[in-house]
N, C-alpha and C positions, 0 to 999 in steps of 0.2 A: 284131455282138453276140457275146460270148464267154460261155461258160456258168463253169460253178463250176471245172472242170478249165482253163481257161483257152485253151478250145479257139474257133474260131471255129463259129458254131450257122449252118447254113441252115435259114432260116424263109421258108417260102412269102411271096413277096410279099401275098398276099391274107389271111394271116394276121396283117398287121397291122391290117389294117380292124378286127377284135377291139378293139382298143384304145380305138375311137370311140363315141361310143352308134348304136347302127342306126336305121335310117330308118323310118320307119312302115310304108314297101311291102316290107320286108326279109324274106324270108322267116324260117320257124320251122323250130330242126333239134333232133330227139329223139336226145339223147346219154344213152347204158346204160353204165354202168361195174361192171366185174367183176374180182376178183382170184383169177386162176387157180391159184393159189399156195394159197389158203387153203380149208379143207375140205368137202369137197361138203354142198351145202346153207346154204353161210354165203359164198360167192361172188360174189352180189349186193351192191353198194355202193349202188345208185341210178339214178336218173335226172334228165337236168337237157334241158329245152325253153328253148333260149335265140334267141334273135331276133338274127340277121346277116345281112350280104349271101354268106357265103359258109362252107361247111364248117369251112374251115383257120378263118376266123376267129370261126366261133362255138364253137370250141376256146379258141381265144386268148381270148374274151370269158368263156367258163366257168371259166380259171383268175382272171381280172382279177376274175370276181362272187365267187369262193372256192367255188364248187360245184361242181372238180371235183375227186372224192376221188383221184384216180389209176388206176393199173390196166388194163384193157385197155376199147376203146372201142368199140362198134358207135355206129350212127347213123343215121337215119331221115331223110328230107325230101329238100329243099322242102318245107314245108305253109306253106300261105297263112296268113297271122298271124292272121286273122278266124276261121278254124275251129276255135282254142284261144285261149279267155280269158286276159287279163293275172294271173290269180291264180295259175295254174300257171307260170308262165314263170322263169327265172330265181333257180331256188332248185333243192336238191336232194332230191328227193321219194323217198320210201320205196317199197318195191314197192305197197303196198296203196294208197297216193296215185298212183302210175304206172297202176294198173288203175285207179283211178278215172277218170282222165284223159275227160271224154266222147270218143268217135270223133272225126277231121272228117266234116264233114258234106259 
């Protein structure tokens, strides 16, 4: 795959699974996006809980859903997909919807 400079890209093999829908047993992974760049206190972009078999590809599936704003990434999980409901999942949630989020249990 080459990107926009017409370079060749290495992508995690397992960052192509992103591309597929996940499986029901798939785990859940909590992606926090921030731009460091821009001025303290307005830094925060989001977060997105999206459901893959793996890190690399529940990246690749965040850009495929459009929720993920860019920036720099932390990340949380495995969690068990049963421990957060499908209304959080796969959308990009504001801080006050991210603190909502119930705990897993």
């Amino acid at each position: 795959m080459l990107n926009s400079a017409g370079r060749v890209m290495h992508i995690p093999w397992d960052a192509e699974l992103g591309l597929y829908e996940p499986g029901p047993g798939d785990p859940l992974w909590w992606l926090s996006f921030r731009d460091p760049d821009r001025p303290e206190g307005s830094r925060f972009l989001g977060v997105a809980i999206i459901q893959a078999a793996t890190l690399a590809a529940a990246m690749t599936r965040s850009h495929r859903l459009g929720v993920n704003p860019g920036g720099e990434v932390a990340s949380r999980g495995p969690v068990d997909p049963q421990r957060i409901a499908a209304g959080w999942r796969d959308r990009l949630l504001s801080r006050d919807e991210a603190d909502s989020v119930p705990e897993p249990r």
